[in-house]
C-alpha positions as CSV (number, residue, x, y, z in Angstrom):
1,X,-21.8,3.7,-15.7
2,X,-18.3,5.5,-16.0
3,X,-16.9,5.0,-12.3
4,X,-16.1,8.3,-11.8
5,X,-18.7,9.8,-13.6
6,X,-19.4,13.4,-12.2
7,X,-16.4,13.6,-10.6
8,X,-14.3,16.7,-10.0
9,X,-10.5,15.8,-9.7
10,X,-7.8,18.6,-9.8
11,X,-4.4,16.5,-11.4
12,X,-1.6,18.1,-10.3
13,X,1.6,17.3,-12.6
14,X,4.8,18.4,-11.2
15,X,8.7,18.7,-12.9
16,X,10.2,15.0,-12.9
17,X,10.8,13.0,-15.7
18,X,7.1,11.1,-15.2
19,X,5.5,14.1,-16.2
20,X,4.9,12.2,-19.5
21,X,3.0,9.7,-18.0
22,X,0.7,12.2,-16.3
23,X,-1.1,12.6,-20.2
24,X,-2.2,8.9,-19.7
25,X,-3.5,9.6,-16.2
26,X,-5.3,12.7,-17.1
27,X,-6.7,10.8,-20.1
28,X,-7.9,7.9,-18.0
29,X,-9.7,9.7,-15.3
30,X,-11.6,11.7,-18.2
31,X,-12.3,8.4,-19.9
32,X,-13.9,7.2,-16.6
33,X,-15.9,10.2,-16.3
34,X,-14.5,12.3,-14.4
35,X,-14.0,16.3,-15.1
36,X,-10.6,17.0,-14.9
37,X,-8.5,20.4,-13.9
38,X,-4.7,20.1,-14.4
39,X,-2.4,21.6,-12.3
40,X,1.4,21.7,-13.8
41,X,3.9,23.0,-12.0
42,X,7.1,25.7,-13.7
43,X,9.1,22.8,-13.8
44,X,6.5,20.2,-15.4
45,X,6.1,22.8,-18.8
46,X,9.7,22.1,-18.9
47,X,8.8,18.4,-19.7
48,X,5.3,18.4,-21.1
49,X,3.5,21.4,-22.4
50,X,0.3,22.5,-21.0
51,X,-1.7,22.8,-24.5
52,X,-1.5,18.6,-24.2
53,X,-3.6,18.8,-21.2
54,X,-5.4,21.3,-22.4
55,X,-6.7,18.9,-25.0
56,X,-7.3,16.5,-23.3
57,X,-8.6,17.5,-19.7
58,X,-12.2,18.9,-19.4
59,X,-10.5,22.5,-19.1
60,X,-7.6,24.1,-19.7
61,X,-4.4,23.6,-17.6
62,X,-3.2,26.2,-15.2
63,X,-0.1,27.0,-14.3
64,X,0.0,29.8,-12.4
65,X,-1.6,31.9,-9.6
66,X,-1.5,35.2,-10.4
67,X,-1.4,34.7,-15.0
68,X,-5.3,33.7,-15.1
69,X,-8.5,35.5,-14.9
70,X,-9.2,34.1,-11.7
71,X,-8.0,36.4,-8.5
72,X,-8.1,33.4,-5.9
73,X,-7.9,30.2,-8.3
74,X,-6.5,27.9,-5.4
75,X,-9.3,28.4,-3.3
76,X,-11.6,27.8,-6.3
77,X,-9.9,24.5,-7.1
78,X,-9.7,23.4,-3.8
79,X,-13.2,24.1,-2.8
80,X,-14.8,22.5,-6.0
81,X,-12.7,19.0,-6.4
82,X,-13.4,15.9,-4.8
83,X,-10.0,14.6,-5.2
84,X,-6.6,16.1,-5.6
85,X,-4.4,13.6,-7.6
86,X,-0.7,14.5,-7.7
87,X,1.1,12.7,-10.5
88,X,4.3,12.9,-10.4
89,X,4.7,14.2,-7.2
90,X,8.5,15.3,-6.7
91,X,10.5,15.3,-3.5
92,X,10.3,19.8,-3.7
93,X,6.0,19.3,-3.6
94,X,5.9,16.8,-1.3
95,X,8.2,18.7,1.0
96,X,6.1,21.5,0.9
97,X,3.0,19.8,0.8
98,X,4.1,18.0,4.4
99,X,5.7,21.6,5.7
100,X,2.3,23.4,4.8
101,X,4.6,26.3,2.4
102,X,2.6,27.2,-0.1
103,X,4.6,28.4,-3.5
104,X,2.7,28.2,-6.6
105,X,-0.3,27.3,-7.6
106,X,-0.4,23.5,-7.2
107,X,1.0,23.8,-3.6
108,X,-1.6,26.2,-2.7
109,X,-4.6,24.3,-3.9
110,X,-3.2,21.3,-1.8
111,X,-3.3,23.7,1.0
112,X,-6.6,25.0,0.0
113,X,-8.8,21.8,-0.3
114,X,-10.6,19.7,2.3
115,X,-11.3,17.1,-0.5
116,X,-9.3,13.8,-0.4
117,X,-5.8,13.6,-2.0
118,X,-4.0,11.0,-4.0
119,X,-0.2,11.5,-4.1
120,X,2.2,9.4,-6.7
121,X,6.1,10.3,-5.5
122,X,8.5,9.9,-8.5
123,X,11.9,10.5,-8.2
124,X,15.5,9.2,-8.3
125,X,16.0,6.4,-6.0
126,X,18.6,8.3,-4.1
127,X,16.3,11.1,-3.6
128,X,13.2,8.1,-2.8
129,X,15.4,6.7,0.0
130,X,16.7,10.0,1.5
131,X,15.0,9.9,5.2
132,X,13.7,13.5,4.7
133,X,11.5,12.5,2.0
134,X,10.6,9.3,3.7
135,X,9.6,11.3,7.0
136,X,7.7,13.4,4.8
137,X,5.5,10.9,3.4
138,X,5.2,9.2,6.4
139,X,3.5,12.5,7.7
140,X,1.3,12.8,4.8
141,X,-0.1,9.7,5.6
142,X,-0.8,10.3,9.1
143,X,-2.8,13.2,7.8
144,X,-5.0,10.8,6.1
145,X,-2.8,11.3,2.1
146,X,-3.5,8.6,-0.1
147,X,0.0,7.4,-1.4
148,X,0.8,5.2,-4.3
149,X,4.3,3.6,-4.0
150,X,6.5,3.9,-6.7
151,X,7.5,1.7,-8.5
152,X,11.4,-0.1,-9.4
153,X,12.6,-0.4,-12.9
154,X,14.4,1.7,-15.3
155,X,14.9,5.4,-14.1
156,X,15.9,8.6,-16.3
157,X,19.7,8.7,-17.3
158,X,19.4,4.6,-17.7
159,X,19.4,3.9,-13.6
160,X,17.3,0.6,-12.0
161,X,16.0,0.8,-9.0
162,X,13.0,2.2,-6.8
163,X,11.2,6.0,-7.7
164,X,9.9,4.9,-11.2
165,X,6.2,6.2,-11.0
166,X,3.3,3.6,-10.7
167,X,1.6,2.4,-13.4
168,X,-1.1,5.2,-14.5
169,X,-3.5,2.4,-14.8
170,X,-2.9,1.5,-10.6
171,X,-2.6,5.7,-9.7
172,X,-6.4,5.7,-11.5
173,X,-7.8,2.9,-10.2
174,X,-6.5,4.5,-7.0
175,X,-8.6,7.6,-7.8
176,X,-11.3,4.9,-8.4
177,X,-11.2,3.1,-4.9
178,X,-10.6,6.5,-3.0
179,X,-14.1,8.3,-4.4
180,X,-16.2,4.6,-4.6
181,X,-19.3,4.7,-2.0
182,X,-18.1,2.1,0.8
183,X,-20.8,-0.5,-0.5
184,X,-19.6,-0.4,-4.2
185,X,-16.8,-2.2,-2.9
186,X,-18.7,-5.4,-2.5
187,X,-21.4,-4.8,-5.4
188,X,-19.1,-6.1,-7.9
189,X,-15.3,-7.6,-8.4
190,X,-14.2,-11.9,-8.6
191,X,-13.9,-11.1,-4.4
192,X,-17.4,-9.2,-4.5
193,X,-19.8,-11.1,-0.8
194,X,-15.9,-12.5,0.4
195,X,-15.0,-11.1,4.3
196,X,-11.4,-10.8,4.4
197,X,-8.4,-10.6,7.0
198,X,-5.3,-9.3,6.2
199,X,-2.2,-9.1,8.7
200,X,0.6,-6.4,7.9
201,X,3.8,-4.9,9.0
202,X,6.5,-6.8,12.2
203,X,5.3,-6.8,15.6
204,X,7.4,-5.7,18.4
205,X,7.9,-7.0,21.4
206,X,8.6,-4.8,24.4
207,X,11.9,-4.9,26.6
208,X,11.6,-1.7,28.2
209,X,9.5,1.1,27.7
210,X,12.0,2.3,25.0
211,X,13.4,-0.6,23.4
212,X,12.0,-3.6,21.9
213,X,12.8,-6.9,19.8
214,X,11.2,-6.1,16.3
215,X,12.0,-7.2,12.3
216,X,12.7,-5.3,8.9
217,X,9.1,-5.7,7.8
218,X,7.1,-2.4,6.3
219,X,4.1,-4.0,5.9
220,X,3.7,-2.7,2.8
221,X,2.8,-6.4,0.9
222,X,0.0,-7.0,3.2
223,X,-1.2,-3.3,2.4
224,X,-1.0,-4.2,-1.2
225,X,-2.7,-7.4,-0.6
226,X,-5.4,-5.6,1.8
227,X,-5.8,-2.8,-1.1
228,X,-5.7,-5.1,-4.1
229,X,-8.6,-7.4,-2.3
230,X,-10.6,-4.3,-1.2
231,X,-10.5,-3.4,-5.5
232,X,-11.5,-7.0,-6.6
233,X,-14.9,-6.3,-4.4
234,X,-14.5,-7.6,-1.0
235,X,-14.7,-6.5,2.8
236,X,-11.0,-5.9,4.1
237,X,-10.4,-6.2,7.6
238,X,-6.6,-4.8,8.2
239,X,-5.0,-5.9,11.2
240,X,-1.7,-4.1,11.2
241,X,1.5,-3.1,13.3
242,X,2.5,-0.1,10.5
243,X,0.9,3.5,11.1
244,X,-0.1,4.7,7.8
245,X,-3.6,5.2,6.3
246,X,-5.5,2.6,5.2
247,X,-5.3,1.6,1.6
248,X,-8.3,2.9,-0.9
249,X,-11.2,0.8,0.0
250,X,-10.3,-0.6,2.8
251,X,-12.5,0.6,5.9
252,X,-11.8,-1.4,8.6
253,X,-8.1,-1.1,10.1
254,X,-7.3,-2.7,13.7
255,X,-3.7,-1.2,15.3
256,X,-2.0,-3.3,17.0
257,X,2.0,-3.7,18.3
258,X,2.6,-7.1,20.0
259,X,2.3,-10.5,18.6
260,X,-0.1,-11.0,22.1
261,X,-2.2,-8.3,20.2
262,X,-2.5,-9.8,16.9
263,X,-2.9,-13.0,18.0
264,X,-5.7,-11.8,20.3
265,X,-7.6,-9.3,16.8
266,X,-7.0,-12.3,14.1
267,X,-8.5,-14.7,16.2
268,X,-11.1,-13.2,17.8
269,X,-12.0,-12.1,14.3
270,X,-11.8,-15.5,12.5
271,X,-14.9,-17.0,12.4
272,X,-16.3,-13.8,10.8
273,X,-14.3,-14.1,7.5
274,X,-13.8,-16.4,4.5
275,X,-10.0,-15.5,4.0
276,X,-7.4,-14.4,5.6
277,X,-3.6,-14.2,4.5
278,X,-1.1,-13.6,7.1
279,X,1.3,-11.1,5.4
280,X,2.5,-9.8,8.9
281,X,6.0,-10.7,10.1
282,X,5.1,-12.4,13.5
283,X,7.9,-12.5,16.1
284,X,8.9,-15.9,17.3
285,X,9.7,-15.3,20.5
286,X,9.2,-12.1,23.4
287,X,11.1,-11.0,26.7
288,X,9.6,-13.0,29.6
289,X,9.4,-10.3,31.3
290,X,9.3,-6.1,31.0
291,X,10.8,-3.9,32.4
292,X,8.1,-0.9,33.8
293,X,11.2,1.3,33.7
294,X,13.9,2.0,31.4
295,X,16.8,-0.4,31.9
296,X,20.1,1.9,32.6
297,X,23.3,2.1,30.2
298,X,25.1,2.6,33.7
299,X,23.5,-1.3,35.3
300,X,25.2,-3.6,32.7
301,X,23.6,-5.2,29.4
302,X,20.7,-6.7,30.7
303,X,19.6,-10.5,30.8
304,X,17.0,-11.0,28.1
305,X,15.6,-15.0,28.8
306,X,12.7,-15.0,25.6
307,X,9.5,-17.3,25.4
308,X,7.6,-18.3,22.6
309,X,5.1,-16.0,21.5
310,X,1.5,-18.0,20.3
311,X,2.2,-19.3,16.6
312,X,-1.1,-17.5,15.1
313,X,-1.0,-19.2,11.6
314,X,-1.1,-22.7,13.5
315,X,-3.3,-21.9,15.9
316,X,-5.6,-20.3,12.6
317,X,-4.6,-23.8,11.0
318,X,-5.9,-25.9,14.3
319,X,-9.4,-23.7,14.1
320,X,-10.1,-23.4,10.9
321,X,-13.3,-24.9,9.1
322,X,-14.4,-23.3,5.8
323,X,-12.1,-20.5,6.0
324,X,-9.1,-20.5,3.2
325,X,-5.7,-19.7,4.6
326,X,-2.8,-17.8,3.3
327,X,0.6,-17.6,5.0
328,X,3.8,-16.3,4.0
329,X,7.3,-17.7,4.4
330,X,10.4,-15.0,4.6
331,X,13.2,-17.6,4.6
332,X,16.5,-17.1,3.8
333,X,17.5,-19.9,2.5
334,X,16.3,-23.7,1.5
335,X,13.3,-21.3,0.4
336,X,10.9,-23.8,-1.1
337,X,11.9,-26.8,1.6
338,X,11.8,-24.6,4.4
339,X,8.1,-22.8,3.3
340,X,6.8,-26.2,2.2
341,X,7.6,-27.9,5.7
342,X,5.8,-25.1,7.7
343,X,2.9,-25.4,4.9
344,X,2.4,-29.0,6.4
345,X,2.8,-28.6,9.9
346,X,0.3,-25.4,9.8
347,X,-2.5,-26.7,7.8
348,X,-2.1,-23.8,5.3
349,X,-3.9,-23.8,1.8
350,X,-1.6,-21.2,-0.1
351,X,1.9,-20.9,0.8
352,X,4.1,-17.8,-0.4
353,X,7.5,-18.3,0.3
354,X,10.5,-15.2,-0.8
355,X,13.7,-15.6,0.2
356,X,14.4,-11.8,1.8
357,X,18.1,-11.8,0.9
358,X,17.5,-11.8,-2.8
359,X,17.8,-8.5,-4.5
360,X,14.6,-6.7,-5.0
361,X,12.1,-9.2,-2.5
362,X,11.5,-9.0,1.0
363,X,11.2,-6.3,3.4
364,X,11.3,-2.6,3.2
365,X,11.3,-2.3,-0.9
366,X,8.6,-2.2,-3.3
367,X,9.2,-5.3,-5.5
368,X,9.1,-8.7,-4.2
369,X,9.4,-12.4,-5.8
370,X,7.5,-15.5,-4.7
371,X,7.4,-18.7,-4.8
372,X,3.2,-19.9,-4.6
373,X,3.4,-23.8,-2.7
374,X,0.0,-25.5,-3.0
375,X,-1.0,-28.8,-0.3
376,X,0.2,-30.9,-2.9
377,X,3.6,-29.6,-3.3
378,X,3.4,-27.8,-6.6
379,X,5.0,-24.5,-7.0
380,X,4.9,-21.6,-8.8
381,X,7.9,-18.9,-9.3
382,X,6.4,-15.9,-9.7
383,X,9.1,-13.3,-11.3
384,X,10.7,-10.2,-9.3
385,X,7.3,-7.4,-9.9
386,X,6.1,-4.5,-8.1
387,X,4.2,-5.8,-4.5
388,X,0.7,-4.9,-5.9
389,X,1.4,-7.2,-9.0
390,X,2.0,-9.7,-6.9
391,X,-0.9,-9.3,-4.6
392,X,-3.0,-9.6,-7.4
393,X,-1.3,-12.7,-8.5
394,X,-1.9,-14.2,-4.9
395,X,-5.5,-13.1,-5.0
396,X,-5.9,-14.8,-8.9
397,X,-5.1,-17.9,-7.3
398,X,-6.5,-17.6,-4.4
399,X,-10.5,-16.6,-6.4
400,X,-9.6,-19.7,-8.6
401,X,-9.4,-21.8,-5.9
402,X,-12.4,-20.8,-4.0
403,X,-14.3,-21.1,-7.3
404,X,-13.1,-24.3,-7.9
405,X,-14.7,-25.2,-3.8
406,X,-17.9,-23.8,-4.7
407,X,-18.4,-25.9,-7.7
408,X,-17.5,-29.4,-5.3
409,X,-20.0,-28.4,-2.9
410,X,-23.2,-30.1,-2.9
């Protein structure tokens, strides 16, 4: 059965370059059943014209709220969707979207609908980067908006870099994940019966009520892994410092701040999965002790004497029985060396080591490279790729592995 087979989606197109690549998403959800109304904005007929949609949605495209028959066609979208995909989504809607200002017709029926909504940013990666639009998404998902990163690559006017919009293949099977019963999750997939834990985003570790010792991580490889899992079938448990929404298909998401607190959720939880990778960037070490008040410019710079915080991937390492184990390895430099050493002392069965000074990998950007270290000592360079790509390259080795256990067992 087509998986979104009687389906109502609303795909709002709006004036960036990507607007293109919206015909390919609006033919893929109608290939997968679902009936869909396009949306373009003024400025997306400036790229694509709305005759293409036209042909190819399941009615014609609008573009405007007060040229069409309808006297309140907004309210009739929103009310009679059950998703609201926005593909490209430029900095202008997604301001607007965030600040509730309703403008045209796509803006409105944003404002109008109680159904989910899927949002795509495209854009220059000056305009990705600018800390309005970032604070703007970041609201969005607090609201519960589904967001799919862009992606980097080549950008209009022959730029590289971050904004290029994500593959219409990854924005659909988005769409997919999103309006997918919670059980469908598990009824099918190469993860489909697997429990899995997922750690994501950099702990911080308290000085003062204000301040605290943190790291550059966003979390958003283990959200990729955690979202790429919960697509391949499985059961996602996300244990995460970040405060976003939870990626499609993934139901179960434990906040947490403090190393302490991880370390307490992973391992209480660890005898209930079968894998779990440990995205998360951990701190090494916390303030002995806490100020209860805010330490005062006017006293000094305070003494800090740090202690070791509990070194969860051992401690997984030391408990584990039939569970498979994932860790990563941010090292900055002597990458393979360094990840392989801690691979040993922690009893780890997949190592991903990325060296976090090297363009493109690491924290806070959408791409990453890798290097996979088995037990054994063989590697695998995985090329700079967008984080999802590589979660799905972690999880390919990851299912051949555990297939590969299930045919030793007696």
């Amino acid at each position: 059965m087509a998986p979104l087979a009687g389906r109502r989606i609303v795909l709002g197109v709006s004036g960036g370059i990507a607007a293109y690549k919206a015909v390919e998403i609006c033919r893929r959800l109608v290939d997968a059943g679902a009936y869909v109304m396009p949306v373009l904005t003024t400025g997306a007929t400036r790229f694509v014209g709305p005759l293409t949609f036209s042909a190819l949605a399941s009615e014609p495209a609008r573009t405007s709220l007060f040229e069409g028959p309808e006297p309140i066609p907004h309210t009739r979208l929103g009310q009679n969707c059950d998703l609201v995909v926005v593909a490209p989504a430029t900095a202008r809607v997604i301001g607007h979207y965030a600040a509730g200002i309703s403008n045209d017709l796509l803006t409105a029926t944003l404002l109008a609908t109680r159904a989910p909504v899927l949002v795509a940013p495209a854009m220059h990666t000056e305009m990705w980067e600018h800390p309005a639009v970032q604070d703007n998404l970041a609201l969005l998902r607090r609201r519960g908006v589904h967001i799919v990163d862009p992606e980097s690559g080549r950008l209009a006017g022959g730029d590289i870099g971050a904004g290029r919009l994500a593959d219409p293949a990854r924005i659909v099977e988005a769409a997919v994940a999103i309006l997918s019963p919670p059980t469908s999750t598990v009824s099918g997939g190469d993860l489909a019966g697997r429990r899995i834990l997922v750690t994501a985003g950099g702990t911080r570790e308290a000085i003062d009520p204000v301040r605290f010792i943190g790291n550059r991580s966003s979390g958003k490889m283990g959200y990729a892994i955690a979202e790429a899992a919960a697509r391949r079938g499985a059961e996602v448990v996300l244990v995460t410092t970040v405060n976003r929404a939870a990626p499609p298909g993934v139901a179960d998401v434990v906040p947490v701040e403090s190393a302490a607190e991880m370390a307490d959720a992973v391992l209480g939880r660890y005898g209930d999965v079968d894998v779990v990778v440990m995205a998360a960037a951990v701190a090494d070490f916390r303030p002995k002790a806490t100020n209860a008040e805010k330490i005062k410019k006017a006293a000094g710079p305070p003494e800090i004497v740090l202690e070791p915080t509990t070194d969860i991937l051992a401690e997984l390492g030391r408990k584990k029985s039939a569970q498979y184990l994932v860790g990563f390895a941010a090292e900055t430099e002597r990458l393979v060396e360094q990840a392989a050493a801690k691979m040993a002392a922690k009893r780890v069965d997949l190592m991903v080591a990325n060296d976090v000074t090297a363009p493109g990998s690491g924290f806070e950007v959408d791409t990453n490279r890798a290097v996979l270290i088995a037990p054994d000592g063989t590697t695998r360079e995985l090329p700079q790729m967008p984080k999802i790509e590589l979660a799905d390259a972690i999880w390919d080795r990851v299912v051949s592995e555990l297939n590969d256990r299930n045919k030793e067992a007696p």
